[in-house]
Each structure stands twice: as C-alpha cells, then as structure tokens.
C-alpha positions in Angstrom: -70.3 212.8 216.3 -68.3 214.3 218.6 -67.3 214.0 222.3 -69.9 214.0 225.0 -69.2 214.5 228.9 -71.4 212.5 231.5 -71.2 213.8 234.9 -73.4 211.8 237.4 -73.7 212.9 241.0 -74.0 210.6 244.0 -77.7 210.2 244.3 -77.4 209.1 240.7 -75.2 206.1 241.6 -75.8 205.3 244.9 -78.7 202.7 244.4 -79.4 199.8 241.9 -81.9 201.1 240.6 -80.3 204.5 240.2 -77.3 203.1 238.8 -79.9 201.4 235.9 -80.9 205.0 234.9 -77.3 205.8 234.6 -76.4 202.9 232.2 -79.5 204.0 230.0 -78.2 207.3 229.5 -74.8 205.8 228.3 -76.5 203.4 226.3 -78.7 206.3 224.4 -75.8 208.3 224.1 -73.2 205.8 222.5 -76.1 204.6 220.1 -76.2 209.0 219.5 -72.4 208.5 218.3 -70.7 210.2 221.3 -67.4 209.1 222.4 -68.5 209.1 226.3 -66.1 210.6 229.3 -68.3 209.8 232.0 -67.4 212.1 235.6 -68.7 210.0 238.4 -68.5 211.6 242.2 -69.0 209.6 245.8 -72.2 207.3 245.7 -75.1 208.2 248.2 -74.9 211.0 251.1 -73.9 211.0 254.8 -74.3 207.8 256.6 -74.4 206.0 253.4 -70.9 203.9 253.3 -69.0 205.4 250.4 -70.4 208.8 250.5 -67.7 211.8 251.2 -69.1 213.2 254.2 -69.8 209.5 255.2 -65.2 209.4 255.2 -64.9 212.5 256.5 -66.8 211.5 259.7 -64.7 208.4 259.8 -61.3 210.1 260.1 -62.9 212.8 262.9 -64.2 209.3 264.7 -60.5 207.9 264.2 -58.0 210.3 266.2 -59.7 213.4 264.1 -56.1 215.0 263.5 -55.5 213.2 260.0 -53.7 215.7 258.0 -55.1 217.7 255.2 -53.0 215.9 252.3 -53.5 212.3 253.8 -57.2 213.4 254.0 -57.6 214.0 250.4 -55.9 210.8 250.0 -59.0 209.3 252.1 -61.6 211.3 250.3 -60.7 210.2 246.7 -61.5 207.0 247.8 -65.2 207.5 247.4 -64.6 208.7 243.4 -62.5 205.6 242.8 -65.7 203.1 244.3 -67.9 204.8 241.9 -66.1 204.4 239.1 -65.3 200.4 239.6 -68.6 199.9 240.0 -69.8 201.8 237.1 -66.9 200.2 234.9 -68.4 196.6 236.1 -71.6 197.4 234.7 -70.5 198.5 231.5 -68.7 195.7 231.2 -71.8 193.6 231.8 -73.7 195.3 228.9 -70.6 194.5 226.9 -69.6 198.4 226.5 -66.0 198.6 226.8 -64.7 200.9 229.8 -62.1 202.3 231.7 -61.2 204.2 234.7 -58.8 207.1 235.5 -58.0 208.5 238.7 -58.1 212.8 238.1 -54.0 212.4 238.2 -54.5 209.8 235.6 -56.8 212.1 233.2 -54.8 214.7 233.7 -55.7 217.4 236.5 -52.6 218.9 237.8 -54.1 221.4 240.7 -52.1 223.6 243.2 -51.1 221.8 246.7 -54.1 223.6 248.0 -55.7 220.7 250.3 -59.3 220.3 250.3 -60.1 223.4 248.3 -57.2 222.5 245.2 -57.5 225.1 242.1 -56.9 223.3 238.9 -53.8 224.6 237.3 -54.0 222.8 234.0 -56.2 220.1 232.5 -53.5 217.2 230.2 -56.1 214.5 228.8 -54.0 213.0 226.2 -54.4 209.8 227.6 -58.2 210.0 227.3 -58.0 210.9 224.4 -56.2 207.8 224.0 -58.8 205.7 225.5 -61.4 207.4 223.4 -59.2 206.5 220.4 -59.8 202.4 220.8 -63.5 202.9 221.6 -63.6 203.0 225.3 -65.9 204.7 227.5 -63.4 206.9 229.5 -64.7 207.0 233.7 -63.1 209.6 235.5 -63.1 210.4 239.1 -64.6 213.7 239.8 -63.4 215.9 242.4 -59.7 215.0 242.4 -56.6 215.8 240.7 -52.5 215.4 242.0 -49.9 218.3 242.5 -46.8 218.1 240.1 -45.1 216.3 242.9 -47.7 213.7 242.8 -49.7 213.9 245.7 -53.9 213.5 245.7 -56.0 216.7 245.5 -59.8 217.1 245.9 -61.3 220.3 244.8 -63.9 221.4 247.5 -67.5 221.4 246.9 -69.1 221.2 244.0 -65.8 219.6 242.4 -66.8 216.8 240.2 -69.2 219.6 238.6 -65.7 221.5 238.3 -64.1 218.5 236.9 -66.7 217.8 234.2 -67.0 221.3 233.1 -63.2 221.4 232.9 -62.8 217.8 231.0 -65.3 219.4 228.2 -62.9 222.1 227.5 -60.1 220.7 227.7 -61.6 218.2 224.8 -63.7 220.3 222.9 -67.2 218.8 223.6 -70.1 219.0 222.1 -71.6 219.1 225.2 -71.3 218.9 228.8 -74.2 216.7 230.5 -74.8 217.3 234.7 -76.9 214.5 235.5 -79.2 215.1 238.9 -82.3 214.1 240.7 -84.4 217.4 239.6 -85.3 218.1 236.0 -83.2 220.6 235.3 -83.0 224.5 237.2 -86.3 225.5 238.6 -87.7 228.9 238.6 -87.4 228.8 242.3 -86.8 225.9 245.0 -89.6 224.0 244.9 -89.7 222.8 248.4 -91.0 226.7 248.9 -92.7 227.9 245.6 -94.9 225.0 244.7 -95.4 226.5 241.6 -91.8 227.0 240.3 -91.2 225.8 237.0 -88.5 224.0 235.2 -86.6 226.0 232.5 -85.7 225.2 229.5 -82.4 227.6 228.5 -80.2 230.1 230.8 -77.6 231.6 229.9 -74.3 230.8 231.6 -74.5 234.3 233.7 -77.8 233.8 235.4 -77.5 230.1 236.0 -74.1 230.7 237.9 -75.9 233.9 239.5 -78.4 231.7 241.1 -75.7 228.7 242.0 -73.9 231.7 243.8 -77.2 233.1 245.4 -77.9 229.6 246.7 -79.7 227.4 243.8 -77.7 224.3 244.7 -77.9 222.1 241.4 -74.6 223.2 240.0 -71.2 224.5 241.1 -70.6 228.3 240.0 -66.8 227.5 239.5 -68.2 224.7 237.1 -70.5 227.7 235.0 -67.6 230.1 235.3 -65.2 227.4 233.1 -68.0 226.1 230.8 -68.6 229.9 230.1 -64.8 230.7 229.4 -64.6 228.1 227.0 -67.6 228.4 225.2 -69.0 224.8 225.9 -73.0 224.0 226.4 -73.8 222.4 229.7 -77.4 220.4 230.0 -78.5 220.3 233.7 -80.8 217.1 233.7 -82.4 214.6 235.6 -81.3 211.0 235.8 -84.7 209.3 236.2 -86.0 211.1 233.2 -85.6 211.3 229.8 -86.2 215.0 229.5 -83.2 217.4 228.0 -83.4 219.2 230.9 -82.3 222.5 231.6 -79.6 224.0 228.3 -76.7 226.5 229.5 -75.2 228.8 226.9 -74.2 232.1 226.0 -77.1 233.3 224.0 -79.3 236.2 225.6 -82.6 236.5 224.5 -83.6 233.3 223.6 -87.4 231.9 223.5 -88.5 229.9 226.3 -90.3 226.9 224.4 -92.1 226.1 227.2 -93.7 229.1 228.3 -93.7 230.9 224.3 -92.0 234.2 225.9 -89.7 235.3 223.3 -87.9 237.5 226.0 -88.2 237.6 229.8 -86.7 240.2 232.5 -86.8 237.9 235.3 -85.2 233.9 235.4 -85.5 232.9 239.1 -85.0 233.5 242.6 -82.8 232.3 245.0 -82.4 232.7 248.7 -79.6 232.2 251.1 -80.4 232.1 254.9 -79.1 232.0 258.2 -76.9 236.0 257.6 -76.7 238.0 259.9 -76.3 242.0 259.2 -73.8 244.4 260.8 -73.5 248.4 260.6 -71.0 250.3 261.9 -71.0 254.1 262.4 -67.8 255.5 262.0 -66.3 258.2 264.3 -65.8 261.8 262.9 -62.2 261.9 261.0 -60.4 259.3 259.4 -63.3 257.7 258.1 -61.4 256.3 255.3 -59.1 255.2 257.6 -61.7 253.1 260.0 -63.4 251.7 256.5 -60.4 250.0 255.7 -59.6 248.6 259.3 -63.5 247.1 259.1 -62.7 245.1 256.1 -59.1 244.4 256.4 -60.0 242.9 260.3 -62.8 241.0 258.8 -59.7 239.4 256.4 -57.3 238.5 259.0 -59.9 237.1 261.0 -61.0 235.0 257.8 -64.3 236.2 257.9 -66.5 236.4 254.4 -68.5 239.6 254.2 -71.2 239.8 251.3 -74.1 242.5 251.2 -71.3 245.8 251.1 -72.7 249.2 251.4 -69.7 251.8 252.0 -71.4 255.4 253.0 -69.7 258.6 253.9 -70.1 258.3 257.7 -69.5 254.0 258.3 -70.5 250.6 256.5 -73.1 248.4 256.2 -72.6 244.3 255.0 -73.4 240.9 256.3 -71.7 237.5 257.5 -73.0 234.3 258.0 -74.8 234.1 261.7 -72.2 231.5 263.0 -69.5 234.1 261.9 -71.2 237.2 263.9 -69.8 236.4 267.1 -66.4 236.7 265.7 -67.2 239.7 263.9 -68.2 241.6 266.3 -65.8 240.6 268.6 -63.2 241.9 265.8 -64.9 244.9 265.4 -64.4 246.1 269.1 -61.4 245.5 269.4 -60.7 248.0 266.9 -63.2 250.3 269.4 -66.0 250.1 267.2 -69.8 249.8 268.9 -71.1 247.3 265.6 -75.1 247.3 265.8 -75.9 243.6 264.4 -79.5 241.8 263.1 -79.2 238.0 263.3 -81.5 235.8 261.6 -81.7 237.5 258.0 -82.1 236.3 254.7 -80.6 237.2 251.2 -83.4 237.2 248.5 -82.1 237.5 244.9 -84.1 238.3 241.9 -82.1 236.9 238.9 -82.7 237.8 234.7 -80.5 238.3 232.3 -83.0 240.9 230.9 -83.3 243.7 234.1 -80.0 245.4 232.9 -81.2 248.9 232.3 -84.6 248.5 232.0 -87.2 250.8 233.8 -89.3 249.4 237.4 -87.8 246.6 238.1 -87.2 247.6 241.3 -90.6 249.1 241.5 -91.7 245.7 241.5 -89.8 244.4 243.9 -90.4 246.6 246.1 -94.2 246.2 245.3 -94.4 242.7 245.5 -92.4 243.0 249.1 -94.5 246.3 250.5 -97.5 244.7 249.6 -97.6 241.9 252.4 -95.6 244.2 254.9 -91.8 242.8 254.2 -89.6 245.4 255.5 -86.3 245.7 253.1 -83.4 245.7 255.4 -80.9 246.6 252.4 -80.7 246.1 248.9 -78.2 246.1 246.2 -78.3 244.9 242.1 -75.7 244.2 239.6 -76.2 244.0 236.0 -78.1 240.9 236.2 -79.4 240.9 239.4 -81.3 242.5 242.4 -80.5 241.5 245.9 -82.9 242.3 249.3 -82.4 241.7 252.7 -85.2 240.7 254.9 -86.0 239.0 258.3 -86.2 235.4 258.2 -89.1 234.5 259.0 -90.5 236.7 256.0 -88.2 234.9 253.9 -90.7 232.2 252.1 -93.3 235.1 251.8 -90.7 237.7 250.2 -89.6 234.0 247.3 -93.1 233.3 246.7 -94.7 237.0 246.3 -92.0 238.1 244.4 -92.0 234.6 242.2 -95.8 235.6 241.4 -94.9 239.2 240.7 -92.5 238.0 237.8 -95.0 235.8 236.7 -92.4 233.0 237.0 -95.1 230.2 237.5 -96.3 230.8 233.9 
C-alpha cells in the first residue's frame, strides 16, 4: 500500500472520547497497509483552552498590540498541543510516532502573517520517518519563511496543509476527518431532509466551500484538484467512507441509483448587503473603473458583479456597507443600497448548457413569492439574491425542486 493522509480537525481531538475515535481510524488504517501522515489542527473551539480562537483572545486580553509574526508564533502553539498528545497515545497502543512542526515537514510559505501562501512543500524528512515505520504527525496550519520565522495559513489551513502533504507525497488518498458524515446536500440545520453524498467532483465541492458549505477549505479542493489526488470528507465518530472528491463527471450516485444528476447542493451565504450605482451620462467607463478600483483601495471585497451600460450592480458584506458607501460618495456618487440579503447558490456539475435550469429556479422561488433581487451562473453554478428573511424558504424550495432529498 501506499501513503495515506489523516487530517483530523479540532472537534475530532478535543475530548477523550473523541480522541478514541481518532486512534481507531489510525489503527484501521495501519492494519490497511498505509504508511500514515496524520495533519492534526488546534483541539476544541473558543473558550476551550488550546483552541486558536481561544489564543487569539488571550493576546487581545494581554496588551492586544502583539505583532502579526510573534502572533503566529502564539497560534502554532495550539497545532504543536495536538500533536503531543496524539503522539502519547500512539505511543500507548505501541504504534511508533513522531511529530513535526510545518517548518520541520517542510512548508516554506511567503512572510505573509496570518494569511501565509505556501511557496513550496520539501517532505524529505517525512519521508524519512515514513521510511523506519513511523506514523508521521504534522501540525496543520503552519509553515516558516526561508529566514525561519513561523507562519500560519489563515482559515481553513490545516485542510490546506493536508491537501498539500498528499501531493507533495503522492497519496493514495487524502482523508478530512469531521463531525458530519461527509458534504450534505444542503445544511442540515435548514433542510432537514438534505442528504449525505457519496462522490463530488473537485469543482462542485470547492463551489459550495466557496458559496458557504463550511466542511472544507476551497484553497485545500483547489490543490487536491491540481494534483490529481482523491480527498474523502468523513466523519470521525463513524465508520462510514464518507463523502469521495475526484475528477470524474458523471459518476453514479450509489446511494440514490441516479446515474447522472444536474443539481449537487445548495449553499447560502448571509448577512450581504447589495449596492447599485447609476452612473452619470459620459465617461461611464471612466466612473465603472473608479467604483471598483475605490472599493480596492478601501480593501473592500465585492462579489455579485453586474456591469451594465449606464452603472453597476454588486454586493459587500453588511459590515462592509458603511464603508462602501461612504467610498462611493466621495467619488460623488448617490449608491442606492439593500442590507440584509442573502446569496443562494444552486451547485451541479451537470447544469452546463443544458435547457430550464433556470426555469426552475425561478419556479421553485416564484412559486412561494421570493422576489429575485439579481442573479448570475457560471458553468457549474447558478447564483440568486434574495431578502433574508426569505432565505431558508428560497434553500429548502429549491432543495425540493432538484429533488435533492431523494
């Protein structure tokens, strides 16, 4: 067998009896024939000891003016705690272990505090490890400069570290252990019927992680799909495979029998707020550009862009609109602005070019009085903007309409 990569989150490790659940899927996998590089990130969330937000409060309770590089220096802490501990257990089943900082396994990343970009990935010396019959523990999240210093790599960054450990070795396969069974049809804390899935292909999973599904970091997809290598999205208190990421279009759905599907999920993301801006006769090429190049300097995200002959149309998060709008009249603009919005995305790898998809949509949305604010689509996906509060009613209707729950 070849190389298999662990990557267990924080609820995963931040209990006993989680951290038993953990231990059986190293145990399964060594008797499989993997050599094991397990990715570990901070145990437990906020207010829990070890937990990264838990050290980030800390330093804003201690002075709050600790510099971005000795902050990452704090933050990796969190990693390194995991990984002892896990290490100790192994040890304790009598599975021999070891564990490397990111510097140590080889992440060199830009000097880019907080929000570092891995520059290159050197794992000679896990493979090393590997070599003797170790199980290799890394410390997600983290890397060091050339000149030496810690790194962490923003959100989502031990996802981003696993993904990038399996192809840099050549796994077989990249595992993301969390507390759901895989990616859901929808978020089940809305659609109580949303159903797990049992393949995606790398394009619609890192559609919805970008359209708000939260179980996995797009920037992880985006290097698992460059390099070709399967990622599983499971749950740690189950056996179940979970949810398998690959390439392959098309595929059949073993749960459901569908051979082929248009639709894989929906996703939401909340709290935007929308902004159109009529431009003034002449130079409206001229005023477009000062719209989006003020939103820049001002370090403003825009999403939602519709560029039309006479202004622009595009949204920010609500606790950017202030700032927006502000921007905008001081370039003499009159911005109109709709606070409280929500971004509902319909996700498939099969809608590309196939007839009424929209139809639907707008069906499923017309039929219990959702007003479409905007809309836009890409290859793979179909994007709405509604009001809030008809959010949960625009998932669920148009959840039904697909017949995801099936």
């Amino acid at each position: 067998m070849g190389i298999l990569v662990q990557k267990f989150g924080g609820t995963s490790l931040s209990t006993p009896q989680a951290r038993e659940h953990v231990i059986r899927h190293v145990k399964r996998e060594l008797a499989n024939g993997y050599s094991l590089v397990i990715v570990v990130s901070a145990m437990g969330r906020r207010g829990e000891p070890y937990a990264t937000d838990t050290l980030l409060d800390w330093a804003m309770q201690n002075g709050n003016a600790l510099p971005d590089r000795e902050k990452d220096l704090l933050l990796c802490c969190g990693e390194i705690i995991s990984a002892a501990t896990l290490c100790s257990l192994l040890e304790v089943e009598g599975i021999p272990s070891t564990v490397l900082t990111g510097a140590q396994a080889g992440f060199m990343t830009d000097n880019s505090y907080g929000n570092a970009r891995i520059l290159d990935v050197r794992p000679e010396r896990i493979v090393r490890e590997l070599r003797v019959h170790k199980v290799v523990i890394v410390t997600g999240f983290q890397g060091q400069t050339e000149a030496g210093d810690f790194t962490t790599l923003g959100r989502g960054g031990s996802d981003t570290s696993a993904t990038a450990l399996g192809a840099a070795l050549r796994a077989d396969i990249v595992d993301i252990y969390t507390d759901v069974d895989g990616i859901l049809t929808a978020d089940p804390r809305i659609v109580e019927d949303a159903r797990p899935l049992t393949n995606m292909t790398y394009t619609e999973i890192c559609n919805m992680a970008y359209q708000g599904a939260k179980v996995i970091h797009p920037r992880a997809v985006e290097i698992a799909m460059q390099a070709q290598i399967p990622v599983r999205v499971r749950s740690t208190f189950s056996e179940g495979e979970g949810t398998l990421v690959t390439h392959q279009e098309g595929f059949s759905d073993m749960q459901s029998g569908i051979v082929d599907r248009y639709v894989t999920g929906i996703a939401y993301v909340s709290n935007i707020t929308q902004i159109a801006v009529d431009c003034p006769d002449g130079n409206i090429g001229g005023v477009q550009l000062q719209i989006f190049k003020s939103m820049a300097d001002n370090g403003i995200s825009v999403d939602f862009i519709n560029v039309t002959p006479t202004g622009a149309l595009f949204t920010v998060f609500d606790n950017n609109s202030e700032k927006a709008i502000a921007a905008l009249q001081d370039l003499g603009l009159r911005p109109k602005s709709l606070s409280g919005c929500a971004k509902v995305s319909v996700i498939g790898g099969g809608i590309n070019g196939v007839p009424g998809i929209m139809a639907r949509v707008v069906e499923a949305l017309s039929t219990k009085n959702i007003q479409i604010l905007q809309s836009a689509d890409s290859n793979t996906t179909i994007w709405v903007l509604v009001k809030k509060e008809d959010m949960v009613q625009s998932l669920r209707s148009l959840h039904t309409k697909f017949e995801l729950h099936r």
